[in-house]
C-alpha positions in Angstrom: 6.3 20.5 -3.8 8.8 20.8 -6.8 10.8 17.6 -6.0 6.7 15.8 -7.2 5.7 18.0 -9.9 7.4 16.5 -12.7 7.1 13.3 -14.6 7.9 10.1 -12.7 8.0 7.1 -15.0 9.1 3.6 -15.3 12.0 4.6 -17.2 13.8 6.6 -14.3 12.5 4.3 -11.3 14.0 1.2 -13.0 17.2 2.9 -13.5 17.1 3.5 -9.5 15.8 0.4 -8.4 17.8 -2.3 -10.7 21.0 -1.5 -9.4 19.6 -2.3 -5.6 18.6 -5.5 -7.0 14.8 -5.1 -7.6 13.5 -6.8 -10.5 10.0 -5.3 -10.3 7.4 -3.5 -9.0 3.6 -2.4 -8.0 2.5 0.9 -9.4 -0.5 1.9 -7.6 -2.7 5.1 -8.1 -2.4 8.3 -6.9 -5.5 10.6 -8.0 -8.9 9.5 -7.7 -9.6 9.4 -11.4 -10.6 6.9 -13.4 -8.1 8.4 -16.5 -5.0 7.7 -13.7 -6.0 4.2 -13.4 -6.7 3.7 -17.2 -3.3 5.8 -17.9 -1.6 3.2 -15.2 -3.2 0.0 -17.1 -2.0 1.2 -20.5 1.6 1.8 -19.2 1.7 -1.8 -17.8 1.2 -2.9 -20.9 4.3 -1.6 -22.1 6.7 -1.5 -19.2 7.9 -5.2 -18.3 9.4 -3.7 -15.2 5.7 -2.8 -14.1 4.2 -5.9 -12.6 1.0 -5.2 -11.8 -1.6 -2.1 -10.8 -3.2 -0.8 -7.9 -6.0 1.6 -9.1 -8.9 3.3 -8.1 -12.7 3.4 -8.8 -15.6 4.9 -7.3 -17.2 2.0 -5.0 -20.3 4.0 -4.6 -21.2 4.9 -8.7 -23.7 2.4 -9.3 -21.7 0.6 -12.3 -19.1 -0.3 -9.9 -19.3 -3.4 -10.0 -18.9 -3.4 -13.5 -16.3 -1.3 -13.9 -14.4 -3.6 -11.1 -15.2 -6.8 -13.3 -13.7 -4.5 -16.7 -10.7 -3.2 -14.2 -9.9 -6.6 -13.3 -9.4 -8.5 -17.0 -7.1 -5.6 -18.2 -3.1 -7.3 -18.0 -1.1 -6.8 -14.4 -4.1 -5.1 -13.3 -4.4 -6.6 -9.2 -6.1 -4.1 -6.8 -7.7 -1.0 -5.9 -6.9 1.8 -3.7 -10.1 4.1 -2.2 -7.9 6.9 -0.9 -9.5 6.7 2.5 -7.3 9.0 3.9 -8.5 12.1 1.6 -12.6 11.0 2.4 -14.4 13.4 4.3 -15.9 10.7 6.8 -13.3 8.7 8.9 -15.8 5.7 8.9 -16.6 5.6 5.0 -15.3 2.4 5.0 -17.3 1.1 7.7 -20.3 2.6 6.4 -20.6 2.5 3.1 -22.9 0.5 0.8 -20.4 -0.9 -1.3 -21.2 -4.7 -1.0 -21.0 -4.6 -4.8 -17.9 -4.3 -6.1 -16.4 -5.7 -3.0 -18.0 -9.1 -4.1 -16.9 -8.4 -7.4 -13.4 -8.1 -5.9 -13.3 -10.8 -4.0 -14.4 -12.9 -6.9 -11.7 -12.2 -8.9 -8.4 -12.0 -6.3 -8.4 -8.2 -6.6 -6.4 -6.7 -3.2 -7.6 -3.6 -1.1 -4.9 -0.7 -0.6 -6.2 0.8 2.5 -4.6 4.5 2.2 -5.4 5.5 5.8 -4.2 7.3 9.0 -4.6 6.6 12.2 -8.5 7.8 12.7 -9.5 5.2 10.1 -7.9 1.9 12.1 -10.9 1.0 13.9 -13.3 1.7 11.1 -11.1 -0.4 8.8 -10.7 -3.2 11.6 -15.0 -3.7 11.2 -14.8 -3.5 7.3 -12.2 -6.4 7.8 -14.1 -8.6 10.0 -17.4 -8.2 7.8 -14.6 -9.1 4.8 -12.7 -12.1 6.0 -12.3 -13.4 2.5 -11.0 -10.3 1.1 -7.2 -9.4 0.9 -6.4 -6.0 2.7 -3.1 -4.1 2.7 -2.4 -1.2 5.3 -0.5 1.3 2.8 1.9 3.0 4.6 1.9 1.0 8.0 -1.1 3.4 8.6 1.0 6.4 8.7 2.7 5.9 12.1 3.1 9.6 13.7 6.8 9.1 14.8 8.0 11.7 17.2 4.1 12.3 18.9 2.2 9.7 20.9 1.7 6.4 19.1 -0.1 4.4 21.6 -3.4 5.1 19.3 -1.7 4.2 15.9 0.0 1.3 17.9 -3.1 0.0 19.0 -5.5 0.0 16.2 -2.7 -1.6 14.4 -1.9 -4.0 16.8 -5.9 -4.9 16.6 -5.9 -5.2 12.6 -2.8 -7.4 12.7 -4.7 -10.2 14.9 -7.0 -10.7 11.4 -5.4 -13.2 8.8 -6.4 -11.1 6.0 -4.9 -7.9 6.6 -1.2 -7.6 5.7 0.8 -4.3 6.2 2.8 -2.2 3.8 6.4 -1.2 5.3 6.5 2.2 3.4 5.9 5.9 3.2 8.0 6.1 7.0 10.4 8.5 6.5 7.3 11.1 5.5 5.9 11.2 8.6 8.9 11.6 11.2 6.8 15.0 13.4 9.4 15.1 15.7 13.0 13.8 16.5 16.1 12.5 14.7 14.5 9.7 11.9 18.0 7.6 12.0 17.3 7.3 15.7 13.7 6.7 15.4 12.5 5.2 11.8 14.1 1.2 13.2 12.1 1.0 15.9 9.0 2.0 14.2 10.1 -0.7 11.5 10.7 -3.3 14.0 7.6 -2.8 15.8 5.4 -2.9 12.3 7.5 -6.2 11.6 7.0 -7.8 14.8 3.3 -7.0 14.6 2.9 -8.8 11.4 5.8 -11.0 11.1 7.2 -12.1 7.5 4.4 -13.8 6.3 2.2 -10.6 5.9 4.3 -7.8 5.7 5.4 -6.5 2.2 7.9 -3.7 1.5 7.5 -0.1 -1.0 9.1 2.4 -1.6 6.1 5.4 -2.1 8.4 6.2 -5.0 8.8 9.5 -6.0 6.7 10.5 -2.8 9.9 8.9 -0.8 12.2 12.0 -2.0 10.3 14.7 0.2 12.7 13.1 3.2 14.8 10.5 1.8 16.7 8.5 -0.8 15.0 5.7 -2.3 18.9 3.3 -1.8 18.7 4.4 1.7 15.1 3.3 3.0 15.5 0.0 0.8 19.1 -0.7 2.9 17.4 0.8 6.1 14.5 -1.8 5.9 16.7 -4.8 4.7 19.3 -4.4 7.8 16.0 -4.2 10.3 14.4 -7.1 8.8 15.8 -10.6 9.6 17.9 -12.1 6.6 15.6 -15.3 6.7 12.4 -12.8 6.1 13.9 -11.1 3.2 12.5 -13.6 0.2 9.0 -12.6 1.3 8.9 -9.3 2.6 11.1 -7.8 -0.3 9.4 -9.8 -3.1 7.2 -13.1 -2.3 4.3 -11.6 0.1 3.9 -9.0 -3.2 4.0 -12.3 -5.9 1.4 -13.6 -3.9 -1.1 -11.3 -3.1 -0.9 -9.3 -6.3 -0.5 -12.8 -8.0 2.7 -11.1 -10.2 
């Protein structure tokens, strides 16, 4: 995938995204690597247009929880991100003994990214419910696949939205159009993800540079702003993300 596999930095996305009137933004991991999370936290540090960092840790190493508690006093540092999507088991999340460091998360206002497809939605509904007090965001409104049946997506989504502390990411769309024109289908996907949540709990992203496979980062920021309701557009396009990732 040439249009990835070069440097993407907060030079060049600020230089995008300023002129669309974003003043800021979430970087959040993309390896499973504790050097890309460290590498992330260090370029914070020095990027003012970088407001806080999603991350990632191994929840099963027995020093997560310390390495949680470390993760979390490091500057704009505000969530995690397991990469359930790329796990061999499609009920990790369910199953695994990480009561640790989801404590220590929850004790310090760190948000779960929940990277997932489809299979995981029912899995991720019981980690949820057992973790009422923890903040969850669907990355990627679950990857949606638009063009094939949704009915399965549709309903394990429409199941996690009933629980207060799940919120859902309106990104990543145009990636996963199977089938059909996406000018024709992408706003009723939108519309159903933001009627399923409403503008309380629904935040928008870019998946900037992953966006660029299909699209043009100007385009699915004007696509989402004429779908969502003028009134909604303080919170979904910048308060929902000051408040969970307390920016």
């Amino acid at each position: 995938m040439p249009a990835l596999h070069h440097d993407a930095l907060p030079d060049a996305f600020e230089r995008l995204a300023r002129p669309a009137g974003v003043t800021g933004s979430v970087v959040v991991q993309s390896q499973p690597d504790d050097r890309d999370t460290d590498y992330l936290v260090a370029l914070a540090t020095e990027e003012p247009f970088v407001r806080g960092v999603v991350g990632w840790a191994d929840l099963e190493a027995p020093e997560a929880p310390r390495r949680v508690a470390f993760l979390a006093d490091r500057p704009k540092f505000r969530g995690l991100r397991p990469m359930l999507q790329s796990l061999a088991r499609d009920d990790w999340i369910a199953e695994a003994r990480i009561d640790g460091p989801i404590g220590a998360m929850i004790d310090r206002s760190l948000v779960f990214d929940a990277l997932v497809d489809t299979r995981h939605l029912r899995p991720l509904h019981r980690f949820a419910r057992r973790w009422p007090e923890l903040t969850i965001v669907i990355d990627h409104a679950a990857k949606p696949p638009i063009g094939e049946d949704p009915r399965p997506w549709r309903d394990g989504l429409a199941a996690l939205a009933t629980e207060p502390n799940v919120h859902c990411k309106l990104s990543g769309l145009t990636t996963e159009v199977r089938r059909g024109n996406p000018g024709e289908m992408l706003p009723t996907v939108i519309d159903e993800i933001a009627a399923l949540f409403g503008p309380a709990r629904l935040l928008w992203g870019s998946d900037w540079p992953v966006l660029n496979l299909a699209s043009r980062y100007e385009d699915w920021l004007s696509l989402c702003r004429s779908r969502i309701a003028s009134d909604a557009h303080e919170a979904v396009f910048g308060g929902n993300a000051r408040r969970l990732y307390r920016l």
